[in-house]
MIVO-744652 format. One record per residue (C-alpha): z, x, y; residue number from 1; residue in three letters. Coordinates in Angstrom, 2 decimals, always signed. Each point is the difference from the previous one (the first is absolute). Layout:
zz=Z | xx=X | yy=Y | loza=NUM | zase=ALA .
...
//
This chain:
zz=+34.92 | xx=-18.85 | yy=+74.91 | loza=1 | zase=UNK .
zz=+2.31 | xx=+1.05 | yy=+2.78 | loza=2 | zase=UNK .
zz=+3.14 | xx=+0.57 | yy=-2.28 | loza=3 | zase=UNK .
zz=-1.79 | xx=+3.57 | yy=-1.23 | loza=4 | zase=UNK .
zz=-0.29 | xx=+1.70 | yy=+3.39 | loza=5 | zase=UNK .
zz=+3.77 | xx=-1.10 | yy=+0.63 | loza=6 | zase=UNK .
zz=+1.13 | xx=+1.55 | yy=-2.87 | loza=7 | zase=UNK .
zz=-2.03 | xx=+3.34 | yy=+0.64 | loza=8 | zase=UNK .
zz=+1.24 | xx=+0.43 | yy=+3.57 | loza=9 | zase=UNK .
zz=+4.24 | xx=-0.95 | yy=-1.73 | loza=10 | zase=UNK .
zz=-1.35 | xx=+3.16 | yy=-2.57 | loza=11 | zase=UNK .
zz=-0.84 | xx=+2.37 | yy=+2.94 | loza=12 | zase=UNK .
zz=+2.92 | xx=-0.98 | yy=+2.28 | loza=13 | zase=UNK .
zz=+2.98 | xx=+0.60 | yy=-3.14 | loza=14 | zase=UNK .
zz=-2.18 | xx=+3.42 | yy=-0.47 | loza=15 | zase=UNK .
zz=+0.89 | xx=+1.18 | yy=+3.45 | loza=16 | zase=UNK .
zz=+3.37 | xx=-1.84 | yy=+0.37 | loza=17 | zase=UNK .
zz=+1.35 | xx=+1.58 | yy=-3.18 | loza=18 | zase=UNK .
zz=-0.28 | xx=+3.48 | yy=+0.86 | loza=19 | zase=UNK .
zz=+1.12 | xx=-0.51 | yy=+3.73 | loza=20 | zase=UNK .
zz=+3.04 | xx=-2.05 | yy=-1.66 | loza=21 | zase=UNK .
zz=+0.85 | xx=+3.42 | yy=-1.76 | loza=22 | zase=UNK .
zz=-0.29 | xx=+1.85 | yy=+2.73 | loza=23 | zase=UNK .
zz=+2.43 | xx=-1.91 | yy=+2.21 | loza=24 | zase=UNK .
zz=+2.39 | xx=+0.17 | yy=-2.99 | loza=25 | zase=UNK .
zz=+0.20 | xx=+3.62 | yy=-0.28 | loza=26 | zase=UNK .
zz=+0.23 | xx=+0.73 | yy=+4.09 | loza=27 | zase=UNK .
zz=+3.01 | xx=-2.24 | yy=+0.08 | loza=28 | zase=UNK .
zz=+1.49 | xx=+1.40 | yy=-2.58 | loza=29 | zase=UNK .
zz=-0.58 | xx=+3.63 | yy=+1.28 | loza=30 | zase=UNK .
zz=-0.43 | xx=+0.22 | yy=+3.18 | loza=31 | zase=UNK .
zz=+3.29 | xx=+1.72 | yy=+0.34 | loza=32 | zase=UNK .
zz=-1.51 | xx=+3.02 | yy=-2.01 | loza=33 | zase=UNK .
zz=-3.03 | xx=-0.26 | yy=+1.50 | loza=34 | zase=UNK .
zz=+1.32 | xx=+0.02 | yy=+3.34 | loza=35 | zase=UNK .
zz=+2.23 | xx=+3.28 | yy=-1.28 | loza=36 | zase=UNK .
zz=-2.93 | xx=+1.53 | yy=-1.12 | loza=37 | zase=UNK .
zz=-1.82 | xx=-0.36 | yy=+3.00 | loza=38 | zase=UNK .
zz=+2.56 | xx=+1.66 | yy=+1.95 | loza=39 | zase=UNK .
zz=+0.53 | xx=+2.53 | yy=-2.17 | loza=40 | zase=UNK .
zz=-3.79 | xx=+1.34 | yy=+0.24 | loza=41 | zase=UNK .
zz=+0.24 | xx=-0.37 | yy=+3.72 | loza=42 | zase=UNK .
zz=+3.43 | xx=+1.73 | yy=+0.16 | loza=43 | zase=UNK .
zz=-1.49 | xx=+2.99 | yy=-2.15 | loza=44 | zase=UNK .
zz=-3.11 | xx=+0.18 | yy=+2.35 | loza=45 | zase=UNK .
zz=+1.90 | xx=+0.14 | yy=+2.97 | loza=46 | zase=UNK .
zz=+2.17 | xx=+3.12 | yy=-1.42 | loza=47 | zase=UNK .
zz=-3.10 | xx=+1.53 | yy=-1.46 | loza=48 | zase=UNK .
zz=-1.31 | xx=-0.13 | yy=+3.81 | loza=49 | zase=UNK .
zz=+3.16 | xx=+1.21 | yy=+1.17 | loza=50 | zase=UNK .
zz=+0.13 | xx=+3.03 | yy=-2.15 | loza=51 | zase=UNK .
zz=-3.61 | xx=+1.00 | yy=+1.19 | loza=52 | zase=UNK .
zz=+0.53 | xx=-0.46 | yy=+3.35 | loza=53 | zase=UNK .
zz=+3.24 | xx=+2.47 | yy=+0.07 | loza=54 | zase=UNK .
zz=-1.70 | xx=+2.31 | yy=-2.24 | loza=55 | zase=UNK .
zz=-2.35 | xx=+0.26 | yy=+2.42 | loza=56 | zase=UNK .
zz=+2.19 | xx=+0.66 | yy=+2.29 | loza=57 | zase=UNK .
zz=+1.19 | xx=+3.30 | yy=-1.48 | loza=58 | zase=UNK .
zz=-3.82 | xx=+1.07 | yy=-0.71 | loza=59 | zase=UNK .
zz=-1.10 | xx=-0.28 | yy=+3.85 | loza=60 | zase=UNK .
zz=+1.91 | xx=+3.37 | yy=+0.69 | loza=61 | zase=UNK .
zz=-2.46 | xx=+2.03 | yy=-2.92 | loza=62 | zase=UNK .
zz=-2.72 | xx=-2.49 | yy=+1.40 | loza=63 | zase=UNK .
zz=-0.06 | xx=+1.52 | yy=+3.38 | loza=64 | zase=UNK .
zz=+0.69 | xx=+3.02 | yy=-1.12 | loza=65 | zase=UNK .
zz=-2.97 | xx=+0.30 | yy=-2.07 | loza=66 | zase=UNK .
zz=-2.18 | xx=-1.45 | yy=+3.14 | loza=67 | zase=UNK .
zz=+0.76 | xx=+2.58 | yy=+2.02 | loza=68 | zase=UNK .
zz=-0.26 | xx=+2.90 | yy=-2.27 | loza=69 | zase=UNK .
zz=-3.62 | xx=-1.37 | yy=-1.64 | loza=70 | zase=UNK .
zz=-1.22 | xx=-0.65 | yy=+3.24 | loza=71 | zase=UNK .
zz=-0.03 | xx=-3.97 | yy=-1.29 | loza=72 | zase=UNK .
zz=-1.48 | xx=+0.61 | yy=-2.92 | loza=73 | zase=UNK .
zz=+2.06 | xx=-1.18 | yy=-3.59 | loza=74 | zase=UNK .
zz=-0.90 | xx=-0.84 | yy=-3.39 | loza=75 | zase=UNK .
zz=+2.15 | xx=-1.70 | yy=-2.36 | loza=76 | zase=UNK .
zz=+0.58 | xx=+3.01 | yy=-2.07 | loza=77 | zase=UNK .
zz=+1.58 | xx=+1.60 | yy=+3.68 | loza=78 | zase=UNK .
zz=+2.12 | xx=-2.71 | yy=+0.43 | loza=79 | zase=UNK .
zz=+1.29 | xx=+0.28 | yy=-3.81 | loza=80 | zase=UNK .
zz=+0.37 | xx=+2.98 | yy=-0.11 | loza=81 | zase=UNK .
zz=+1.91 | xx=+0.39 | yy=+3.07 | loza=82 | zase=UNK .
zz=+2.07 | xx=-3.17 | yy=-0.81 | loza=83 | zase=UNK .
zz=+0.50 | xx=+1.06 | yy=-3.41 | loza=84 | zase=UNK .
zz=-1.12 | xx=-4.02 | yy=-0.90 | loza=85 | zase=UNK .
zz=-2.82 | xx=-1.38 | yy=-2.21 | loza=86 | zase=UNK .
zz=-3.40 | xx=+0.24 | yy=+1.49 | loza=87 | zase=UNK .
zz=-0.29 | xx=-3.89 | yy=-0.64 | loza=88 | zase=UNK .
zz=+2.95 | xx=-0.24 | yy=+2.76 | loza=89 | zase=UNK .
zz=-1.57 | xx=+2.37 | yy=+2.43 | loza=90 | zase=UNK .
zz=-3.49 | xx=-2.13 | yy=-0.20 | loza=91 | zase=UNK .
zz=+1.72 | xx=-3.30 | yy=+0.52 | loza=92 | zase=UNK .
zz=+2.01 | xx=+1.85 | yy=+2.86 | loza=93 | zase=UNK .
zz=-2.84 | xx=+1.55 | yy=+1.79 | loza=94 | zase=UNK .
zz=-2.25 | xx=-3.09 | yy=-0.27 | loza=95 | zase=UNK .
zz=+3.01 | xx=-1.77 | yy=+1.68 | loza=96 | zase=UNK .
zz=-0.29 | xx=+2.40 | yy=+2.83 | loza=97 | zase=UNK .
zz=-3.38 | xx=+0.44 | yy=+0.18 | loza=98 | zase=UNK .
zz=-0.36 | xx=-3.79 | yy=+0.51 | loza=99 | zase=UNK .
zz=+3.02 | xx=+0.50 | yy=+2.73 | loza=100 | zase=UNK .
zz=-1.61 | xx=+2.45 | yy=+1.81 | loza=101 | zase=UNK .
zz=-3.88 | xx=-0.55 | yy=-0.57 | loza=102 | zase=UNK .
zz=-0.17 | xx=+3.18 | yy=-1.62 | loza=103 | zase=UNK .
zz=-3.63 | xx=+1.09 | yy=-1.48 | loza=104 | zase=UNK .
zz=-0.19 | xx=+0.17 | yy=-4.09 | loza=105 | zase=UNK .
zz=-2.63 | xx=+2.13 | yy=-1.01 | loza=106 | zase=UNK .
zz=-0.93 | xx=+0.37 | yy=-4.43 | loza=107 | zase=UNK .
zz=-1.24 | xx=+3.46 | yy=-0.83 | loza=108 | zase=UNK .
zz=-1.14 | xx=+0.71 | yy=-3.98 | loza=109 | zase=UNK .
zz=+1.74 | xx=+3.46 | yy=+0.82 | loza=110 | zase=UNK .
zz=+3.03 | xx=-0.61 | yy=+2.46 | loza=111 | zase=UNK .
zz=+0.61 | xx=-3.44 | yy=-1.39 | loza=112 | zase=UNK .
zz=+0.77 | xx=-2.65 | yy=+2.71 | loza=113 | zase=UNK .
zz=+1.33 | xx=+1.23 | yy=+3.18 | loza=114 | zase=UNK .
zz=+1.95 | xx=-1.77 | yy=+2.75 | loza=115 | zase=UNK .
zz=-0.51 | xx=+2.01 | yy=+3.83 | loza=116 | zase=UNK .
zz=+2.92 | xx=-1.69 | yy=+2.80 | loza=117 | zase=UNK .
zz=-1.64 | xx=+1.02 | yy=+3.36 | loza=118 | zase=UNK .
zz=+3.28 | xx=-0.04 | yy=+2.35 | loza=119 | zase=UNK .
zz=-0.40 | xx=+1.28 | yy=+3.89 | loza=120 | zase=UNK .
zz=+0.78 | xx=+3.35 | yy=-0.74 | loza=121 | zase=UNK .
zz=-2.27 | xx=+0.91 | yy=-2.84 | loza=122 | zase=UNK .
zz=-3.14 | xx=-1.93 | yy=+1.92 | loza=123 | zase=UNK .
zz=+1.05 | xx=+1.91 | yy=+2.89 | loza=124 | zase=UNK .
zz=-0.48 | xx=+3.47 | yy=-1.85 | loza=125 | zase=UNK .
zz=-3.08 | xx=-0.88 | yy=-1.89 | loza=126 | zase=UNK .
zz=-1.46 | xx=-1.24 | yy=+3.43 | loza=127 | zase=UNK .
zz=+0.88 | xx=+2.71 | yy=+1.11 | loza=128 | zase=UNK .
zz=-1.41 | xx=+2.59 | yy=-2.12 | loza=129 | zase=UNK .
zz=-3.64 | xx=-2.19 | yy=-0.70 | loza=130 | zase=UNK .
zz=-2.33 | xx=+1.14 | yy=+3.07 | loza=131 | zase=UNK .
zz=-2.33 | xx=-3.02 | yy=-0.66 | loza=132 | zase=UNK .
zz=+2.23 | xx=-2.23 | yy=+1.19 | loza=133 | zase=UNK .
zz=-2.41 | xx=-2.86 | yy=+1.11 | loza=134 | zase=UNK .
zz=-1.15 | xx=-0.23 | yy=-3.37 | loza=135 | zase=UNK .
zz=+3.09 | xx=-0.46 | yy=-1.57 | loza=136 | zase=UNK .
zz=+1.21 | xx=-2.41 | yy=+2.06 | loza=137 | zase=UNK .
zz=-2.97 | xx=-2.72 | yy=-0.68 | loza=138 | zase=UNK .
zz=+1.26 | xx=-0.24 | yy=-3.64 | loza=139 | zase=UNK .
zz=+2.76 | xx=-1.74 | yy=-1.29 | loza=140 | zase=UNK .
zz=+2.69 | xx=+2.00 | yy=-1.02 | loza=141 | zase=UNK .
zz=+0.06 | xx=-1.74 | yy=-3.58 | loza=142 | zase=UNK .
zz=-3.36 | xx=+1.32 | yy=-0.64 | loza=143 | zase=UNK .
zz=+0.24 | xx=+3.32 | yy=+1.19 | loza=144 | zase=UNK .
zz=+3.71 | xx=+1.04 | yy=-0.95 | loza=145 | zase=UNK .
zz=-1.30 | xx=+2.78 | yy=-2.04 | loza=146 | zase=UNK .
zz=-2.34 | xx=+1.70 | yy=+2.04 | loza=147 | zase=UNK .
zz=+2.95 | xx=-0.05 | yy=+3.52 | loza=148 | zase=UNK .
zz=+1.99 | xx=+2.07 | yy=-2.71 | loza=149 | zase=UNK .
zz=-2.60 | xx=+2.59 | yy=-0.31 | loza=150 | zase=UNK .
zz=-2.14 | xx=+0.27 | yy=+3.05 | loza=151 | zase=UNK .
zz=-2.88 | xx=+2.04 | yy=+0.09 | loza=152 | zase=UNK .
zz=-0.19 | xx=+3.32 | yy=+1.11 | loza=153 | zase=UNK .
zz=-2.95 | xx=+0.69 | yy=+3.29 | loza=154 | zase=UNK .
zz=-2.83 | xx=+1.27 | yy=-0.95 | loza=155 | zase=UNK .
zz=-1.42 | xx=+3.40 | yy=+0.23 | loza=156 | zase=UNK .
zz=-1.76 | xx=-0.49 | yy=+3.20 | loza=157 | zase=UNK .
zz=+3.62 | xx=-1.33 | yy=+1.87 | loza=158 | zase=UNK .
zz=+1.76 | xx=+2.85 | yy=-0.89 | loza=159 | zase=UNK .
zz=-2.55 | xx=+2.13 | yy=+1.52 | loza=160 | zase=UNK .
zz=+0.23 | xx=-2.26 | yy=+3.44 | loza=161 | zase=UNK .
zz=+3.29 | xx=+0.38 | yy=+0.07 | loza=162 | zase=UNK .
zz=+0.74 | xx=+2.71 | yy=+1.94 | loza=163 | zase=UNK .
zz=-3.22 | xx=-0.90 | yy=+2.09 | loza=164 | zase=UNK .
zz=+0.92 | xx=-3.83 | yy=+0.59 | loza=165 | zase=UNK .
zz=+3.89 | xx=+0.51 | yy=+0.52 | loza=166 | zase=UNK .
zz=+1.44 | xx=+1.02 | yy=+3.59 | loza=167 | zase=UNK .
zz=+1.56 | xx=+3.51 | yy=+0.33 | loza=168 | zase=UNK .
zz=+4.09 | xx=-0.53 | yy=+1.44 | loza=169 | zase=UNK .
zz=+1.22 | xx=+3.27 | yy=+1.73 | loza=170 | zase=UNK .
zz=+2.47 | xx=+2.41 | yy=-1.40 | loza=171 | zase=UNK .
zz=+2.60 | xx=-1.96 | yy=+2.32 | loza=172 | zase=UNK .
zz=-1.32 | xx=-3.17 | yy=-0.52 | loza=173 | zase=UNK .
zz=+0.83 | xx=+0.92 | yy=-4.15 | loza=174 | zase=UNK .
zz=+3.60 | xx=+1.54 | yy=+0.73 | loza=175 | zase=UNK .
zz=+1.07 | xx=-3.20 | yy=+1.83 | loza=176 | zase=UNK .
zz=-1.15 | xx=-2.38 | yy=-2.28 | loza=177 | zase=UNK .
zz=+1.07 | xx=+1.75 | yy=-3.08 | loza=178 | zase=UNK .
zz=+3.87 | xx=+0.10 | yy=+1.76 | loza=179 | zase=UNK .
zz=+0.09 | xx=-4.05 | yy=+0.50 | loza=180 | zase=UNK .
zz=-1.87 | xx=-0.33 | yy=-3.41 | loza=181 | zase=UNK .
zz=+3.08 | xx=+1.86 | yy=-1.82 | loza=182 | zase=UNK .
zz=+2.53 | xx=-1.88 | yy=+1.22 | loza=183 | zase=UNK .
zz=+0.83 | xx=-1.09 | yy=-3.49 | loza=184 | zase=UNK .
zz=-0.88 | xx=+3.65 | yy=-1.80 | loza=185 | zase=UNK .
zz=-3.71 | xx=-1.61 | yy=-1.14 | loza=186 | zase=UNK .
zz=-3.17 | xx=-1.45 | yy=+0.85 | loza=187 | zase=UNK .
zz=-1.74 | xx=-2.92 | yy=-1.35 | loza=188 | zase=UNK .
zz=-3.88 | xx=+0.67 | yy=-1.47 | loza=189 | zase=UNK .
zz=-1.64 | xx=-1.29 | yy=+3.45 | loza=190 | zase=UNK .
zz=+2.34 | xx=+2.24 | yy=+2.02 | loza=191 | zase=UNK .
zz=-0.82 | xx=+3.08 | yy=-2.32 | loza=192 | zase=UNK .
zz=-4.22 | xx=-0.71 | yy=+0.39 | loza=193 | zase=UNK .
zz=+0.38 | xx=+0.10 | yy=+3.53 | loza=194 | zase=UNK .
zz=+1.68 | xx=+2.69 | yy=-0.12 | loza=195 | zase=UNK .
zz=-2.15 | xx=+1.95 | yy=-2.35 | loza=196 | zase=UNK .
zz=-3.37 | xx=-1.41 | yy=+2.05 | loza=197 | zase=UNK .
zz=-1.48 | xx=-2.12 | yy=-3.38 | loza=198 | zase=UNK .
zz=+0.24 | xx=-3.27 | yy=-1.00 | loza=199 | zase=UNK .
zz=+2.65 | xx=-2.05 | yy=-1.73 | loza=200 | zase=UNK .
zz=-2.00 | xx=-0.43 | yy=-3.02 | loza=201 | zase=UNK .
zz=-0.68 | xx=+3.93 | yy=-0.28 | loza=202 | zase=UNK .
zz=+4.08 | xx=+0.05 | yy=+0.24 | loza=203 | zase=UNK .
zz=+0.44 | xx=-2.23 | yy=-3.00 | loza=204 | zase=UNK .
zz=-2.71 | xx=+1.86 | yy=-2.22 | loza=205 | zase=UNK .
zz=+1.53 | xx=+3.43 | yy=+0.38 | loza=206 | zase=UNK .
zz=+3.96 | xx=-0.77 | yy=+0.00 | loza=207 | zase=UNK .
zz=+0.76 | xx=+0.47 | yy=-3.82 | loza=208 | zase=UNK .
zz=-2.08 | xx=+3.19 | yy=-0.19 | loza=209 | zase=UNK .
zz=+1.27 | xx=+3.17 | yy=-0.99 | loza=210 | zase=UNK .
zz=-1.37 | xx=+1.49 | yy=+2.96 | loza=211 | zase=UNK .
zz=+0.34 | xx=-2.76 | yy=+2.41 | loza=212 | zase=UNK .
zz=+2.90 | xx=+2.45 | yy=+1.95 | loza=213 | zase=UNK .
zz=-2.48 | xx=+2.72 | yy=+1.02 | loza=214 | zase=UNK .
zz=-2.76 | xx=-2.55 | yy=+0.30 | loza=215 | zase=UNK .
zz=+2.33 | xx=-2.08 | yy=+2.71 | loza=216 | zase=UNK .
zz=+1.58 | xx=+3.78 | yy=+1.60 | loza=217 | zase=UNK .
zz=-3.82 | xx=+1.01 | yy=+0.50 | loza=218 | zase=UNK .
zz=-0.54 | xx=-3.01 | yy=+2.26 | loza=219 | zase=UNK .
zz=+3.49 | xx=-0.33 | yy=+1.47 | loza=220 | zase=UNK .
zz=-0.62 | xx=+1.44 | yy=+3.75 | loza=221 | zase=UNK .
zz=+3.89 | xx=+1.70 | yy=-0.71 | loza=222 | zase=UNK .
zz=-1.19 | xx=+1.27 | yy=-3.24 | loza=223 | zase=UNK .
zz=+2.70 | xx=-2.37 | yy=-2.09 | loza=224 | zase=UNK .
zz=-0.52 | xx=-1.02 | yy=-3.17 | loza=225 | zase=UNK .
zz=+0.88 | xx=-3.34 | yy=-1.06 | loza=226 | zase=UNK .
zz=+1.17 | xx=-1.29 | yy=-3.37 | loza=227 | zase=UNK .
zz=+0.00 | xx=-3.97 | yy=-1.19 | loza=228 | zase=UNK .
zz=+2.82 | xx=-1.83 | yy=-1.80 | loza=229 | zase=UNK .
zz=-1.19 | xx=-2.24 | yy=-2.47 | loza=230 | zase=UNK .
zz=+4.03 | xx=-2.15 | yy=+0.63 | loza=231 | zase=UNK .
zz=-0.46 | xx=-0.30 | yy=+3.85 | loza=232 | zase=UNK .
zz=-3.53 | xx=+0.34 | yy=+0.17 | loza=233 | zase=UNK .
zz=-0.01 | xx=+1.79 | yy=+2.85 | loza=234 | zase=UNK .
zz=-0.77 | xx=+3.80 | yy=+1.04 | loza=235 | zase=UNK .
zz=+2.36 | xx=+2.65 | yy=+0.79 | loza=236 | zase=UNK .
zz=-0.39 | xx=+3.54 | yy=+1.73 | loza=237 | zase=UNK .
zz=+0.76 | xx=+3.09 | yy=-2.99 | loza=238 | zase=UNK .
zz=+2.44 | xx=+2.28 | yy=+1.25 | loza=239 | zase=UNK .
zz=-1.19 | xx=+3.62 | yy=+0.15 | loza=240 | zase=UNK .
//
């Protein structure tokens, strides 16, 4: 009676000894290509890494280049074209960044998906030209990347205050100022409202309009007009 279960358990055992037998066999006899193998994959992974990483290297210049000129918007498609890469490449790139920098992705079904870099500089000018600063600021910037790039314009009923609700500086008071303001040939868009008596915001609506010159010399308490330049983004005095 006990000699069955015996032989059952010698079955089962040879069924699992077998196989591992095998196995043994064939890593001893190729370990050595195995091994070979192994560092081969690891060897091509490493270069492959290698490769990206100094590739990279020679994007960053068009990279920040693009920041600064898109305000820290890109796309893939900017990147690609720029780079003159695929647009696979520029994805993979700019995800790299974007996870480098915390940079906000936003999908669009028109403008596709959209990466915005927020450095000092760019916050500083949209903070700058948003009035409702308080508002802004109780949002994370992830979730309201798209709106700081195109802050809203006052309403009817500020424009009208303005002139009411905004001190009156001298004729002196102007001359002075406007001397230490051009040190540099220019004023920034907060220099220019103060100058012109309205608010920042006011500034940044009327800047790229055709008639934003008269507009600005009908304000200016030295009847100047002003002109804006999209590369410095800053205002300059027209000659006359």
């Amino acid at each position: 009676m006990s000699e069955k279960p015996i032989e059952d358990n010698g079955k089962a055992f040879l069924v699992i000894l077998l196989p591992l037998s095998f196995l043994i066999i064939f890593l001893v006899a190729t370990w050595r290509i195995l091994l070979a193998v192994i560092v081969l994959v690891i060897g091509f992974k490493l270069w492959q890494e290698y490769q990206w990483q100094q590739w990279i290297r020679r994007v960053n210049p068009i990279f920040h280049q693009l920041v600064r000129e898109n305000q820290g918007r890109l796309t893939p498609m900017d990147l690609a074209i720029r780079g003159n890469f695929p647009g696979t490449t520029a994805k993979r790139y700019l995800d790299t960044k974007a996870q480098e920098f915390g940079a906000s992705i936003l999908n669009s079904e028109e403008e596709g998906q959209s990466y915005y870099f927020i450095t000092a500089s760019i916050l500083g000018n949209i903070l700058d030209s948003s009035e409702p600063v308080k508002e802004l600021s109780a949002q994370p910037i992830s979730k309201t990347a798209r709106s700081l790039l195109a802050p809203p314009p006052p309403t009817p009923q500020e424009e009208e205050l303005e002139t009411e609700s905004l001190p009156q500086p001298t004729h002196n008071e102007v001359r002075q100022t406007l001397e230490k303001q051009l040190v540099f040939g220019s004023l920034i868009q907060s220099e220019l409202a103060k100058r012109l008596n309205v608010y920042s915001s006011t500034v940044y609506k009327r800047r790229n309009d055709p008639e934003f010159p008269e507009w600005s010399r009908s304000r200016d308490p030295d009847g100047i007009a002003w002109s804006y330049s999209e590369k410095t983004k800053e205002f300059f005095p027209m000659e006359e």
